[in-house]
PDB file with SEQRES, HELIX, SHEET and CRYST1 records, atoms N, CA, C and O in Angstrom:
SEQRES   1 A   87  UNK UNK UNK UNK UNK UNK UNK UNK UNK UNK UNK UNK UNK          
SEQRES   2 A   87  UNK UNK UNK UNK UNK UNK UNK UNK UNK UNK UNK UNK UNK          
SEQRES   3 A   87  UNK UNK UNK UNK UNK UNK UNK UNK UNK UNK UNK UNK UNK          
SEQRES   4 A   87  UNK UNK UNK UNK UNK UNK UNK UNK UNK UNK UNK UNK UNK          
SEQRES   5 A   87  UNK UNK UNK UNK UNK UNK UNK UNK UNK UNK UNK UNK UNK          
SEQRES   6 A   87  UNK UNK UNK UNK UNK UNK UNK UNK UNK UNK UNK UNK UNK          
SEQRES   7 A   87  UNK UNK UNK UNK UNK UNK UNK UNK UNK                          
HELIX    1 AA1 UNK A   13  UNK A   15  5                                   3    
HELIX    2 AA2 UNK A   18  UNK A   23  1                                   6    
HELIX    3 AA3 UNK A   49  UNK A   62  1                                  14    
SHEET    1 AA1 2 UNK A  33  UNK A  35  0                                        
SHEET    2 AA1 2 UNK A  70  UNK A  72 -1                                        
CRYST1    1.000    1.000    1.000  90.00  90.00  90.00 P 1           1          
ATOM      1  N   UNK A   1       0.832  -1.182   0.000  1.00  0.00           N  
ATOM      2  CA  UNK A   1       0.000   0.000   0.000  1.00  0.00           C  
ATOM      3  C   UNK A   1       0.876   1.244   0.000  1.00  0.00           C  
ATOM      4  O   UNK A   1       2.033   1.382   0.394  1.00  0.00           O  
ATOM      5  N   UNK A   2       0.131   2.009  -0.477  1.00  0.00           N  
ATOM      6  CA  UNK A   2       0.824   3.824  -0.576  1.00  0.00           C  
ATOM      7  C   UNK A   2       0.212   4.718   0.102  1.00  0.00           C  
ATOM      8  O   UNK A   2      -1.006   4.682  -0.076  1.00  0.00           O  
ATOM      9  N   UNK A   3       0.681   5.744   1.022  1.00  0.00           N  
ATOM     10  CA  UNK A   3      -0.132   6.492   1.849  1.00  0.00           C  
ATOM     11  C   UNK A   3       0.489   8.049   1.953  1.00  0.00           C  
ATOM     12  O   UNK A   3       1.664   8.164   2.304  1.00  0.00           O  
ATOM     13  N   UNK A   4      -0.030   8.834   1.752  1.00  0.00           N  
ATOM     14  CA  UNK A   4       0.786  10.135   1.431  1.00  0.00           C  
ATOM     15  C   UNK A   4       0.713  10.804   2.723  1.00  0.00           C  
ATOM     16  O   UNK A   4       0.127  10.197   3.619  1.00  0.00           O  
ATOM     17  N   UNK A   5       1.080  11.653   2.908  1.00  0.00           N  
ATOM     18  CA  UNK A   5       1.062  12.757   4.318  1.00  0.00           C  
ATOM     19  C   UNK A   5       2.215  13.740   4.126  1.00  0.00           C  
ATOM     20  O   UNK A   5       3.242  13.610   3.461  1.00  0.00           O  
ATOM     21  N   UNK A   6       1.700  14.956   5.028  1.00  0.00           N  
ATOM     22  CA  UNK A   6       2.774  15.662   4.994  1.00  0.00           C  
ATOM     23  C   UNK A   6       3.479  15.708   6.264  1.00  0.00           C  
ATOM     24  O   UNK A   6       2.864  15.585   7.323  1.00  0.00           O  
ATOM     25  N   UNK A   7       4.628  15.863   6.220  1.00  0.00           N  
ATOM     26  CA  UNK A   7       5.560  15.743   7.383  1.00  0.00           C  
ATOM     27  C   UNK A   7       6.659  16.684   7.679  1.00  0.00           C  
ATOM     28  O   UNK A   7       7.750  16.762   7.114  1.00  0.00           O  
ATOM     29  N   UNK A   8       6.050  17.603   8.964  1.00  0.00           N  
ATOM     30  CA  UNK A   8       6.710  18.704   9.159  1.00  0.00           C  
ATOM     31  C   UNK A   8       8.112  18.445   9.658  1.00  0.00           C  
ATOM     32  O   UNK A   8       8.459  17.718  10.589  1.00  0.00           O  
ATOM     33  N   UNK A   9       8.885  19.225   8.808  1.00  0.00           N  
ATOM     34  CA  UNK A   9      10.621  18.752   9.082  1.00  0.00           C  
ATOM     35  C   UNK A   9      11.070  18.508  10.365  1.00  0.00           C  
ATOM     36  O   UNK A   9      11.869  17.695  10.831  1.00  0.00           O  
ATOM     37  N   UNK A  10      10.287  19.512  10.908  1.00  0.00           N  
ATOM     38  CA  UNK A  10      10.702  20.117  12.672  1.00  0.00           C  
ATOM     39  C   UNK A  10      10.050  19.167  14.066  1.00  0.00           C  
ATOM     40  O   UNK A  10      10.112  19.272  15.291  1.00  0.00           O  
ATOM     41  N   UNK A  11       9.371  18.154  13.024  1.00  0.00           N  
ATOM     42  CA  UNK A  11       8.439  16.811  13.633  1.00  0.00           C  
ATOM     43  C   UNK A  11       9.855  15.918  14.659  1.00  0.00           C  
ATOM     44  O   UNK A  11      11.049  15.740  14.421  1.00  0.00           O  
ATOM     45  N   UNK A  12       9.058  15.580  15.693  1.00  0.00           N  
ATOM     46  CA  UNK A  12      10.403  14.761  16.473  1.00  0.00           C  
ATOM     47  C   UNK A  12      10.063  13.441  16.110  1.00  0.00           C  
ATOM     48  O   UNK A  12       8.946  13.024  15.802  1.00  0.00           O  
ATOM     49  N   UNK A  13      11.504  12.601  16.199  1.00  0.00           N  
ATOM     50  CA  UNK A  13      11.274  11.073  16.346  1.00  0.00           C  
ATOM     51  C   UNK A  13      10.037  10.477  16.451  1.00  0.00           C  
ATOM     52  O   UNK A  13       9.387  10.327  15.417  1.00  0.00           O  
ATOM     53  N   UNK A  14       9.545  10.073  17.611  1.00  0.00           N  
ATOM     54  CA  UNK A  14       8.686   9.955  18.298  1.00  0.00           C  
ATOM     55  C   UNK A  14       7.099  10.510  18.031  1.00  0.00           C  
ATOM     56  O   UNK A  14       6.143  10.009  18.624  1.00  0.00           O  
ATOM     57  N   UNK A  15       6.964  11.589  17.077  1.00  0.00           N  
ATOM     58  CA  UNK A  15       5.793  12.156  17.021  1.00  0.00           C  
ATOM     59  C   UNK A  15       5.577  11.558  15.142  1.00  0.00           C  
ATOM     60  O   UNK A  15       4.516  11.307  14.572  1.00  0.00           O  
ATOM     61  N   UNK A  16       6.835  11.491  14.645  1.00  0.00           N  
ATOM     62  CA  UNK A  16       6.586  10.327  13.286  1.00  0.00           C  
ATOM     63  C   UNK A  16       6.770   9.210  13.841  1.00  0.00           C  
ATOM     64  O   UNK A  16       7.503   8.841  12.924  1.00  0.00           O  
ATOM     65  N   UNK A  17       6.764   8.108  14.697  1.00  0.00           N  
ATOM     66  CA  UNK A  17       6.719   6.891  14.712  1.00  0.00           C  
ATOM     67  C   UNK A  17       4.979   6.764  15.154  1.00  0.00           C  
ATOM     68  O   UNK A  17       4.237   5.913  14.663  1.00  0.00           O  
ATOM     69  N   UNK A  18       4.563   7.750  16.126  1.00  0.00           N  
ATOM     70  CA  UNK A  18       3.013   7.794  16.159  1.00  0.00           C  
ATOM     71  C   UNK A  18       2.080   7.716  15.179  1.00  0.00           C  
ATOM     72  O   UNK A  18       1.157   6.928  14.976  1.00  0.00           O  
ATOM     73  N   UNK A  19       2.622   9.000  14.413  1.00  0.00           N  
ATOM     74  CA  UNK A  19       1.749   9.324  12.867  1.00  0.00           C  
ATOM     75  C   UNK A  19       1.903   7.674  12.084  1.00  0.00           C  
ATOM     76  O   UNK A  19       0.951   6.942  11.817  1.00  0.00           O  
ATOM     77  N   UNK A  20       2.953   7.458  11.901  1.00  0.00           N  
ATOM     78  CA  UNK A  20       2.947   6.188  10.913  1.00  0.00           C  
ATOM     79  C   UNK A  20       2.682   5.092  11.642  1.00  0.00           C  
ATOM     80  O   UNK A  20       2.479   4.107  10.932  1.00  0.00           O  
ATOM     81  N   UNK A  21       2.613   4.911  12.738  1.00  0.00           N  
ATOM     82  CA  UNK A  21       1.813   3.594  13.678  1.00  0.00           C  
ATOM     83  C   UNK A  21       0.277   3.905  13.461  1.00  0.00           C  
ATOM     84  O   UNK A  21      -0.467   2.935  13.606  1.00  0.00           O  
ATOM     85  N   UNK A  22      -0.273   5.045  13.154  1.00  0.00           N  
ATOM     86  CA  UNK A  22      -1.963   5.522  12.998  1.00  0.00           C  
ATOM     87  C   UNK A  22      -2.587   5.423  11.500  1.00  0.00           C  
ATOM     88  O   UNK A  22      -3.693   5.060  11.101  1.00  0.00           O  
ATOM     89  N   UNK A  23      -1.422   5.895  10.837  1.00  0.00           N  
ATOM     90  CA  UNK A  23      -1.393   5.549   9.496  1.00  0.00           C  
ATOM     91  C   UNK A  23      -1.300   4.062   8.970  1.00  0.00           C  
ATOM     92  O   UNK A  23      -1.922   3.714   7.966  1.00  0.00           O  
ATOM     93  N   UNK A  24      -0.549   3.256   9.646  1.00  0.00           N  
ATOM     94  CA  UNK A  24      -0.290   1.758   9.089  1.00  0.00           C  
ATOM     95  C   UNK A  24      -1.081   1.214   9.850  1.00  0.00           C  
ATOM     96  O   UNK A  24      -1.422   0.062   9.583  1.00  0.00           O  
ATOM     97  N   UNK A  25      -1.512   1.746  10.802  1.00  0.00           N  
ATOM     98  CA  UNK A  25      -2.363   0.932  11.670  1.00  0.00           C  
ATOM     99  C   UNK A  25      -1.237  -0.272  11.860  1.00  0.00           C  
ATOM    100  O   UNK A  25      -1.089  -1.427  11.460  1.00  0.00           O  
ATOM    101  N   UNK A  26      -0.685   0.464  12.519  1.00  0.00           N  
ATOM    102  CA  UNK A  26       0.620  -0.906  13.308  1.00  0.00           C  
ATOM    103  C   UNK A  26       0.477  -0.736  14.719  1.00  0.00           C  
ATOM    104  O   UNK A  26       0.649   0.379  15.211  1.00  0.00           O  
ATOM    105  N   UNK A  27       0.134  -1.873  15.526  1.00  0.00           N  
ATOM    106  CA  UNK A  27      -0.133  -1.649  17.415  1.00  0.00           C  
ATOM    107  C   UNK A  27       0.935  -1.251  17.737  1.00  0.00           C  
ATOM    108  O   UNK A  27       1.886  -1.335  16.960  1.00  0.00           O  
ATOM    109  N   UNK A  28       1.018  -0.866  18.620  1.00  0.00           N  
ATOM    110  CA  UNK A  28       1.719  -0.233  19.308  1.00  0.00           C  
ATOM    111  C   UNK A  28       3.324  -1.318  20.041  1.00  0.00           C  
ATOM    112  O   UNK A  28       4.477  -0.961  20.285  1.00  0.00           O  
ATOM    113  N   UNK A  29       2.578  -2.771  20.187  1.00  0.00           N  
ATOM    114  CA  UNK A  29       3.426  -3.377  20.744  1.00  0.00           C  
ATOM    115  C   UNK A  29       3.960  -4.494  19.736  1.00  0.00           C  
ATOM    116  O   UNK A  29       4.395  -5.559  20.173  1.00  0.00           O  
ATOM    117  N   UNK A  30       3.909  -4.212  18.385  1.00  0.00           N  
ATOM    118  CA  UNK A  30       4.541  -4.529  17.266  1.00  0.00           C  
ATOM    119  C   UNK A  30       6.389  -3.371  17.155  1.00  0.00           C  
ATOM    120  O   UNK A  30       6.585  -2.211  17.515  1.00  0.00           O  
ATOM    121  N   UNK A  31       7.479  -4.522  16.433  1.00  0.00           N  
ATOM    122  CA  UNK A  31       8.212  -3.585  16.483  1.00  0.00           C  
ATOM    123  C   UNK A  31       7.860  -2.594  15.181  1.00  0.00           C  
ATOM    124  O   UNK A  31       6.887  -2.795  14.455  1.00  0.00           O  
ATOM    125  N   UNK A  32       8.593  -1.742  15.042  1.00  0.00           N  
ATOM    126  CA  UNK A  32       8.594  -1.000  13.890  1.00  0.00           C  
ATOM    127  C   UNK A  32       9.923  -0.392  13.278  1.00  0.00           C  
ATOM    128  O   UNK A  32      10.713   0.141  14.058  1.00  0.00           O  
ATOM    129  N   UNK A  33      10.217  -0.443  11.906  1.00  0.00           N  
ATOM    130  CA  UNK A  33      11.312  -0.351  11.471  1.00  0.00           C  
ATOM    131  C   UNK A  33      10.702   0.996  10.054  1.00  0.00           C  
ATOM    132  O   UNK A  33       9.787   0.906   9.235  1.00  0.00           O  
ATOM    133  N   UNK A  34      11.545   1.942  10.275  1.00  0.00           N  
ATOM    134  CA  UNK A  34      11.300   3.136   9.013  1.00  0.00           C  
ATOM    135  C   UNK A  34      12.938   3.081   7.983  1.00  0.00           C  
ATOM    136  O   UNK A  34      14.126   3.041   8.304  1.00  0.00           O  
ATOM    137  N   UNK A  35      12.399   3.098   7.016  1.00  0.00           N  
ATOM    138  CA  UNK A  35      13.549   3.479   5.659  1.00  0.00           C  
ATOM    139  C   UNK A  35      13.206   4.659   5.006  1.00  0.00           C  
ATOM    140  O   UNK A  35      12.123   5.221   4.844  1.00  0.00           O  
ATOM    141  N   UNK A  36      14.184   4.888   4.711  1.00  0.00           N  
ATOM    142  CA  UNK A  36      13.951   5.865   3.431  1.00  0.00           C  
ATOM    143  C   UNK A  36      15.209   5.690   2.264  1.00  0.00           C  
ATOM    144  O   UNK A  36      16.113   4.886   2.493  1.00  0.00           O  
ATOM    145  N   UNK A  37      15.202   6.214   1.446  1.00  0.00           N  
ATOM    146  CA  UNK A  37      16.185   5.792   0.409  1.00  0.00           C  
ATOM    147  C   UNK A  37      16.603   6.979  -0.003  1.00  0.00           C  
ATOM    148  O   UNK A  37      15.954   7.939  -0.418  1.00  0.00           O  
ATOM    149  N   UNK A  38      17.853   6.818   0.161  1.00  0.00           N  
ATOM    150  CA  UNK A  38      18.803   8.429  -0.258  1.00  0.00           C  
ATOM    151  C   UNK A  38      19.277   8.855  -1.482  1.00  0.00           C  
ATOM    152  O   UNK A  38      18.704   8.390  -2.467  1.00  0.00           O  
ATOM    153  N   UNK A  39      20.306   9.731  -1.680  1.00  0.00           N  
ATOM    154  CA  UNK A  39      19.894  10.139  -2.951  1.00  0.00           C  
ATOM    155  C   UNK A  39      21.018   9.277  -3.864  1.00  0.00           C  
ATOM    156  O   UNK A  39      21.219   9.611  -5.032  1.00  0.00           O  
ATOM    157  N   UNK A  40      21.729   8.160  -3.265  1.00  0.00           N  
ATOM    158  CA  UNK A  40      22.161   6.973  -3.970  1.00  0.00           C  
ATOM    159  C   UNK A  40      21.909   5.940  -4.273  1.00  0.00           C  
ATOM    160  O   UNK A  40      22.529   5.143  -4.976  1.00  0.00           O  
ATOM    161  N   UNK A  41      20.531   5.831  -3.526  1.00  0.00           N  
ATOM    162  CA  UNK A  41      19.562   4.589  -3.967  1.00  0.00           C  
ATOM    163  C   UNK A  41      19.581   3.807  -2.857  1.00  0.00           C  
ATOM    164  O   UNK A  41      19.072   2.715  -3.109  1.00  0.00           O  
ATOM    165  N   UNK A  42      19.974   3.910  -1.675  1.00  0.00           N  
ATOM    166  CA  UNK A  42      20.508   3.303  -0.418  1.00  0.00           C  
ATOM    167  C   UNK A  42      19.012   3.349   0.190  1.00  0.00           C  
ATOM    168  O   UNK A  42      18.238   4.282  -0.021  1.00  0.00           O  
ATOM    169  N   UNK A  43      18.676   2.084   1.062  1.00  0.00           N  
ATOM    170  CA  UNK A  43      18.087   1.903   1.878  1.00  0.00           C  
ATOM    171  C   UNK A  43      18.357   2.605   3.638  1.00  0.00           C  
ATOM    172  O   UNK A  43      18.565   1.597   4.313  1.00  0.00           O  
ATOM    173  N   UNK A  44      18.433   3.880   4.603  1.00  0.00           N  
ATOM    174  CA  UNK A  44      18.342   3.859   5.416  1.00  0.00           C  
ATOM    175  C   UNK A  44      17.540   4.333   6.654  1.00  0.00           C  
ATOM    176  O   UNK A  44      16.864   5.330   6.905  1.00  0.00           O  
ATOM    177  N   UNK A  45      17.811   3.473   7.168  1.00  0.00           N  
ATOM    178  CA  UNK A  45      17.113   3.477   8.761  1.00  0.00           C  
ATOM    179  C   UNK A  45      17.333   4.421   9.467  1.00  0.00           C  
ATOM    180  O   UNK A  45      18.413   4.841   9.881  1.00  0.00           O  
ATOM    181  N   UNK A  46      15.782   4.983   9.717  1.00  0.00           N  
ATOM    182  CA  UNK A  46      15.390   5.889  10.556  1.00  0.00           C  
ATOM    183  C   UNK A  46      14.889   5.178  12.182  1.00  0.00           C  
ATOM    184  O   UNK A  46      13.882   4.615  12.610  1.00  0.00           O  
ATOM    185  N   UNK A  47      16.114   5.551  12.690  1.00  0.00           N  
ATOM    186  CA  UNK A  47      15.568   5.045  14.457  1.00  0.00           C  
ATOM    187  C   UNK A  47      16.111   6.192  15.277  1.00  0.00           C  
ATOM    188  O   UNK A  47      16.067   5.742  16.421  1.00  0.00           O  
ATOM    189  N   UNK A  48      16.512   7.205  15.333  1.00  0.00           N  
ATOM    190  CA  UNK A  48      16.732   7.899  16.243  1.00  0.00           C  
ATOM    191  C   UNK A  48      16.380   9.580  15.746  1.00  0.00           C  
ATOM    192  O   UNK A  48      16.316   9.956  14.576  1.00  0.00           O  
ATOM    193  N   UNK A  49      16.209  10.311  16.789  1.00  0.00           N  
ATOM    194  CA  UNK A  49      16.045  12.000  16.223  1.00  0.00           C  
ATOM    195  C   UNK A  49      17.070  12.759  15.335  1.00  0.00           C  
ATOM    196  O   UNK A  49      16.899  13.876  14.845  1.00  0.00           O  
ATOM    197  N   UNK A  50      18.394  11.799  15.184  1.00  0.00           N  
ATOM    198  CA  UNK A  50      19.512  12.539  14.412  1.00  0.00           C  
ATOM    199  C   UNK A  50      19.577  11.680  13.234  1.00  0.00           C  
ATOM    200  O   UNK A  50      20.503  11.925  12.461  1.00  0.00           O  
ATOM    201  N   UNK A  51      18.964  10.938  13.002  1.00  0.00           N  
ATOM    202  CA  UNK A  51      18.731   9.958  11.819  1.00  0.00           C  
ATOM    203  C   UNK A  51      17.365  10.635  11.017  1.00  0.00           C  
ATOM    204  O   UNK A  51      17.378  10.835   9.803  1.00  0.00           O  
ATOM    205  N   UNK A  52      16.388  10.899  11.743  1.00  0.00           N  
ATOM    206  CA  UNK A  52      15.192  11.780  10.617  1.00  0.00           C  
ATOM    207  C   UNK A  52      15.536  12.856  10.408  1.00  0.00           C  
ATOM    208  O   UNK A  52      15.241  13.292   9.296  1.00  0.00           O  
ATOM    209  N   UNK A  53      16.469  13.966  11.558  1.00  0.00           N  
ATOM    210  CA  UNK A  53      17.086  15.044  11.027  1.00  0.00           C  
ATOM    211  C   UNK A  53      17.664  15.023   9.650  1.00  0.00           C  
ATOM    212  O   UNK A  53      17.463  15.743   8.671  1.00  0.00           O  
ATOM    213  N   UNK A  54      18.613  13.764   9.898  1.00  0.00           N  
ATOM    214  CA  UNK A  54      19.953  13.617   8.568  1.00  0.00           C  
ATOM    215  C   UNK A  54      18.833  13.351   7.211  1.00  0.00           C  
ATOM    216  O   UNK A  54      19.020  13.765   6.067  1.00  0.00           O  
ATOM    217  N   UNK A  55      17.894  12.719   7.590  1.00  0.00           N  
ATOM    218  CA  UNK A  55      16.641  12.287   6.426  1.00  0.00           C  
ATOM    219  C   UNK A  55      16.199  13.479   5.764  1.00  0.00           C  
ATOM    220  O   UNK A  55      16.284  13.474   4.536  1.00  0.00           O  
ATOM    221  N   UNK A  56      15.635  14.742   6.464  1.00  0.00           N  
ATOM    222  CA  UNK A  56      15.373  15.714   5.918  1.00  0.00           C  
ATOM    223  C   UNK A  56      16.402  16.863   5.556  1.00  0.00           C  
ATOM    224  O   UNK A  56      16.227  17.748   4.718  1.00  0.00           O  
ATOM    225  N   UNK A  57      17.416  16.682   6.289  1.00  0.00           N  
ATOM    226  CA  UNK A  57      18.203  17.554   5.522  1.00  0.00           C  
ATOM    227  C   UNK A  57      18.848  17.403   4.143  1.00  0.00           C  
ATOM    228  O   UNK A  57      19.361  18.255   3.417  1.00  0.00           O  
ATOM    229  N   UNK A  58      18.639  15.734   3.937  1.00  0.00           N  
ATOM    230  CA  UNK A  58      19.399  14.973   2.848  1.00  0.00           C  
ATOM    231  C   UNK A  58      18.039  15.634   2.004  1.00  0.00           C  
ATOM    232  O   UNK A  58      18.183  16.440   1.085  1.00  0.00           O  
ATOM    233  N   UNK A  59      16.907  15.219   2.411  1.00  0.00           N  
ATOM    234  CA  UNK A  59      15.660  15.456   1.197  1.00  0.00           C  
ATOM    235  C   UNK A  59      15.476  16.461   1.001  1.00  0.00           C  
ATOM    236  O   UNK A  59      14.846  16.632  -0.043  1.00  0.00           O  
ATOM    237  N   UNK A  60      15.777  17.487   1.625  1.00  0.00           N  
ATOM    238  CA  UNK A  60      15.630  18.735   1.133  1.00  0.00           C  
ATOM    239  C   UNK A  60      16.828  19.583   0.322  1.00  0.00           C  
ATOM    240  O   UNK A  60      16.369  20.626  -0.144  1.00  0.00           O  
ATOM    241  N   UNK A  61      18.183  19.396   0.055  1.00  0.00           N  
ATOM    242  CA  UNK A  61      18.786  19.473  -0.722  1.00  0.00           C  
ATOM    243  C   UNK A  61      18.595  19.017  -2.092  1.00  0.00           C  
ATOM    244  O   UNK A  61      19.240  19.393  -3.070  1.00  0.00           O  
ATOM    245  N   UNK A  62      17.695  18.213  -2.069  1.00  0.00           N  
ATOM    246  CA  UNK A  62      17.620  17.073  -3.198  1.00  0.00           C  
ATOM    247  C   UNK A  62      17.190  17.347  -4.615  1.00  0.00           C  
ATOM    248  O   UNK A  62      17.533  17.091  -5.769  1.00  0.00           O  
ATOM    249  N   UNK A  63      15.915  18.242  -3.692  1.00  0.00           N  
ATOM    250  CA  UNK A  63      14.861  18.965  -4.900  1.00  0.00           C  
ATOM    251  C   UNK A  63      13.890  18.144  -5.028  1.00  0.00           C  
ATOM    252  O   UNK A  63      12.897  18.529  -5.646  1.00  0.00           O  
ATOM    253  N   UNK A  64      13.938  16.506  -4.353  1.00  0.00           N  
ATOM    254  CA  UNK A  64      12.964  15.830  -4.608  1.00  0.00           C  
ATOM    255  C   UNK A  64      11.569  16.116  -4.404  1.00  0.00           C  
ATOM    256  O   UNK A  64      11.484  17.190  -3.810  1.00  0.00           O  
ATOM    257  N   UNK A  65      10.604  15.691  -4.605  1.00  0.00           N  
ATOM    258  CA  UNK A  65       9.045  15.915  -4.659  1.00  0.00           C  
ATOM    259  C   UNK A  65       8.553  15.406  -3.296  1.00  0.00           C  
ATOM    260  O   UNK A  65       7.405  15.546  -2.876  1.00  0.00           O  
ATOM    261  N   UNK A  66       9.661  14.741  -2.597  1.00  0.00           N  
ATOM    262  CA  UNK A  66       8.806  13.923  -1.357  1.00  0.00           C  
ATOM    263  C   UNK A  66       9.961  13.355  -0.698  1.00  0.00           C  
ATOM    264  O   UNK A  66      11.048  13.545  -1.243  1.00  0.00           O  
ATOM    265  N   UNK A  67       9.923  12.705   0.355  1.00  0.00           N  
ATOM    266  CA  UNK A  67      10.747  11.496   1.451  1.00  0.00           C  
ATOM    267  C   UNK A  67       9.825  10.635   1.251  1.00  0.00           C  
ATOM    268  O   UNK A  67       8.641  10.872   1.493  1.00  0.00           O  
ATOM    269  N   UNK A  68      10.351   9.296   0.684  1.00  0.00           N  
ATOM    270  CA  UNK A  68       9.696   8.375   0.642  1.00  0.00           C  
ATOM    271  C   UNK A  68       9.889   7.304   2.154  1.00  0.00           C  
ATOM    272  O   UNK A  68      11.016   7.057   2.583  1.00  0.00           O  
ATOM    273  N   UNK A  69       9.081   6.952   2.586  1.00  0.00           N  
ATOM    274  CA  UNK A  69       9.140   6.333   4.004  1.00  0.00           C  
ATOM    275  C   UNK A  69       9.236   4.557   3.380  1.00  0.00           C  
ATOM    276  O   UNK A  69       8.736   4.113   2.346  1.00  0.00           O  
ATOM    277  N   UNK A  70       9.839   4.014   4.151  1.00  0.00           N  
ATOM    278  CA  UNK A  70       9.125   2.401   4.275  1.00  0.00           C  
ATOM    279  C   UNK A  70       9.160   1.951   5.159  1.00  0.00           C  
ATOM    280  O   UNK A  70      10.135   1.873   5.906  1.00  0.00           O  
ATOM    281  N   UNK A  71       7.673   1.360   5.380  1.00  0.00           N  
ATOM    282  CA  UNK A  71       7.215   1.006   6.871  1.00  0.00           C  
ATOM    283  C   UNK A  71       7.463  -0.504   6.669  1.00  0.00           C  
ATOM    284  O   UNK A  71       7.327  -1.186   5.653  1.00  0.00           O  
ATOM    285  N   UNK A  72       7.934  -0.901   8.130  1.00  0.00           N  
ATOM    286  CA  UNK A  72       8.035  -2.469   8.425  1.00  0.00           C  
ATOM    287  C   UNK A  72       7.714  -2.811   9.605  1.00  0.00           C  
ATOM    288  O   UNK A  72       8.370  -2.403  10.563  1.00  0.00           O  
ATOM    289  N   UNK A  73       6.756  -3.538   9.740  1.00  0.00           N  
ATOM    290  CA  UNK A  73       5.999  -3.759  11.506  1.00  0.00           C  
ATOM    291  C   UNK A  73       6.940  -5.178  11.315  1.00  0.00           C  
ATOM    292  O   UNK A  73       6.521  -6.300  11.032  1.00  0.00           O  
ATOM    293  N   UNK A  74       8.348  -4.750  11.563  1.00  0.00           N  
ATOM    294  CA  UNK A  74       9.070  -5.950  12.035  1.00  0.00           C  
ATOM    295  C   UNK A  74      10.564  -5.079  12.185  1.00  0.00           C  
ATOM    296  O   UNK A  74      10.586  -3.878  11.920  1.00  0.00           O  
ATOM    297  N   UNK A  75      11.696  -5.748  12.598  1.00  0.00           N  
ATOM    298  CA  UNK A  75      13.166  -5.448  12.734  1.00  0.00           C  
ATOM    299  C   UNK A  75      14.046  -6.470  12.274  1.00  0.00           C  
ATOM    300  O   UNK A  75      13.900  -7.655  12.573  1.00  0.00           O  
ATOM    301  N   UNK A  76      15.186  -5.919  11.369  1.00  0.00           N  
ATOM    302  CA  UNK A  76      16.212  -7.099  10.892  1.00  0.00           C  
ATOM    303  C   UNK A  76      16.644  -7.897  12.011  1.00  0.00           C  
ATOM    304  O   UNK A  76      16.802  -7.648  13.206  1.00  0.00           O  
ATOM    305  N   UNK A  77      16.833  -9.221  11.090  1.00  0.00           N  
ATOM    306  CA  UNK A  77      17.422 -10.235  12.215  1.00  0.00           C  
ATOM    307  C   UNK A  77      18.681  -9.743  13.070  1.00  0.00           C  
ATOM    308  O   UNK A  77      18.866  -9.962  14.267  1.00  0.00           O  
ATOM    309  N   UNK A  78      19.728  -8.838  11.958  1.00  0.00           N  
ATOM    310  CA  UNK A  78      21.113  -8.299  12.700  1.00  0.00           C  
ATOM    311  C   UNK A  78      21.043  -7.159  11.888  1.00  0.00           C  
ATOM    312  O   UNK A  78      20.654  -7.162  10.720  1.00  0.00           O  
ATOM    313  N   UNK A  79      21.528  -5.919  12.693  1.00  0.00           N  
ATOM    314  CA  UNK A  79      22.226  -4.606  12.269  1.00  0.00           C  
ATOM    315  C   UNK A  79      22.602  -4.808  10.738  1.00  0.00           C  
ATOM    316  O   UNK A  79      23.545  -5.511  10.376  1.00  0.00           O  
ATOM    317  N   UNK A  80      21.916  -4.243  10.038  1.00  0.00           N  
ATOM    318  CA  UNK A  80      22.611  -4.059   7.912  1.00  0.00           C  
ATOM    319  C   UNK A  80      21.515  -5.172   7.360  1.00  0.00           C  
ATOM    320  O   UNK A  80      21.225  -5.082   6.167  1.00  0.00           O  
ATOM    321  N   UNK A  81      20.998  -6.026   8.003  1.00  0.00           N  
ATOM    322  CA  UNK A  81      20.193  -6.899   7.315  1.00  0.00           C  
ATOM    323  C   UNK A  81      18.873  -6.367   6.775  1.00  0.00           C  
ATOM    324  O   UNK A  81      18.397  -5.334   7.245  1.00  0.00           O  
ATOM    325  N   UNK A  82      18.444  -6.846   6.085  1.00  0.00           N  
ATOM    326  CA  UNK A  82      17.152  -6.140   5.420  1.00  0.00           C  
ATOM    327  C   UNK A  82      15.922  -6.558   6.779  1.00  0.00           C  
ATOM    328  O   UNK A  82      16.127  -7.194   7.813  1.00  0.00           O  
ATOM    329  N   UNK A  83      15.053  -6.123   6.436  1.00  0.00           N  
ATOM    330  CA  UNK A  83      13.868  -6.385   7.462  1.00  0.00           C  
ATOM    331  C   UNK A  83      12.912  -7.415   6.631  1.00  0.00           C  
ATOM    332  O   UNK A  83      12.788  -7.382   5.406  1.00  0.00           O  
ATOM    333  N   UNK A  84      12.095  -8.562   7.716  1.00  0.00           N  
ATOM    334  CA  UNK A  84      11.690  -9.812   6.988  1.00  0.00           C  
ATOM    335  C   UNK A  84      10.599  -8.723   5.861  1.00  0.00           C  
ATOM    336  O   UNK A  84      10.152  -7.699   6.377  1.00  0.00           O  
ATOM    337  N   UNK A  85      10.357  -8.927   4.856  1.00  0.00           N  
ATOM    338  CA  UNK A  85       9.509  -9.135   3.355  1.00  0.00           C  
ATOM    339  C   UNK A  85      10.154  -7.546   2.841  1.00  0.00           C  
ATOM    340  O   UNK A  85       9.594  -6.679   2.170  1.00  0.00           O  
ATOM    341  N   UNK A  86      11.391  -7.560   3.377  1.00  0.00           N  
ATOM    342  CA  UNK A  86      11.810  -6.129   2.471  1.00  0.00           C  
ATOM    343  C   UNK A  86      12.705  -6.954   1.373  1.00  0.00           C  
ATOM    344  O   UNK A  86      13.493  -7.880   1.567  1.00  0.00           O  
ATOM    345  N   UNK A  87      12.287  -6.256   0.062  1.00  0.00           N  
ATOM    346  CA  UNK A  87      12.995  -7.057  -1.156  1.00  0.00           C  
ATOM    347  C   UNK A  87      13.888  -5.947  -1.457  1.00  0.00           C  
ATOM    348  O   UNK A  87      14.702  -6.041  -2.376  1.00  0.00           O  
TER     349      UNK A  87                                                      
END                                                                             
């Protein structure tokens, strides 16, 4: 599925893991794993407030049209691994 929203830069950690737990309708006591893909084609993980910072400062240099998010109501088996049904 595809779900659009807007997402204020100045948004904390924590107040986008809400929005997209309401949006995906993911419980609360599911884990949750966020990506985004940079401007080399790289898959990375958003888990901390200096990681969505680095997200929007990267996307907004970009010129792109959007931050694309990817939601995963799961966590890689180990650190660099993909998350289970991420292709």
């Amino acid at each position: 599925d595809m779900l659009i929203s807007y997402l204020d830069p100045g948004m904390s950690f924590s107040e986008l893991c809400e929005e997209v737990r309401e949006m995906c309708r993911v419980q609360e006591d599911l884990p949750l794993t966020l990506k985004w893909i940079d401007d080399e084609g790289d898959p990375c993980t958003i888990s901390s407030q200096m990681e969505l910072d680095e997200a929007f400062r990267i996307y907004s240099r970009s010129g792109r049209s959007g931050l694309l998010l990817h939601v995963f109501p799961s966590i890689p088996e180990k650190p660099g691994m993909p998350c289970p049904g991420e292709d």
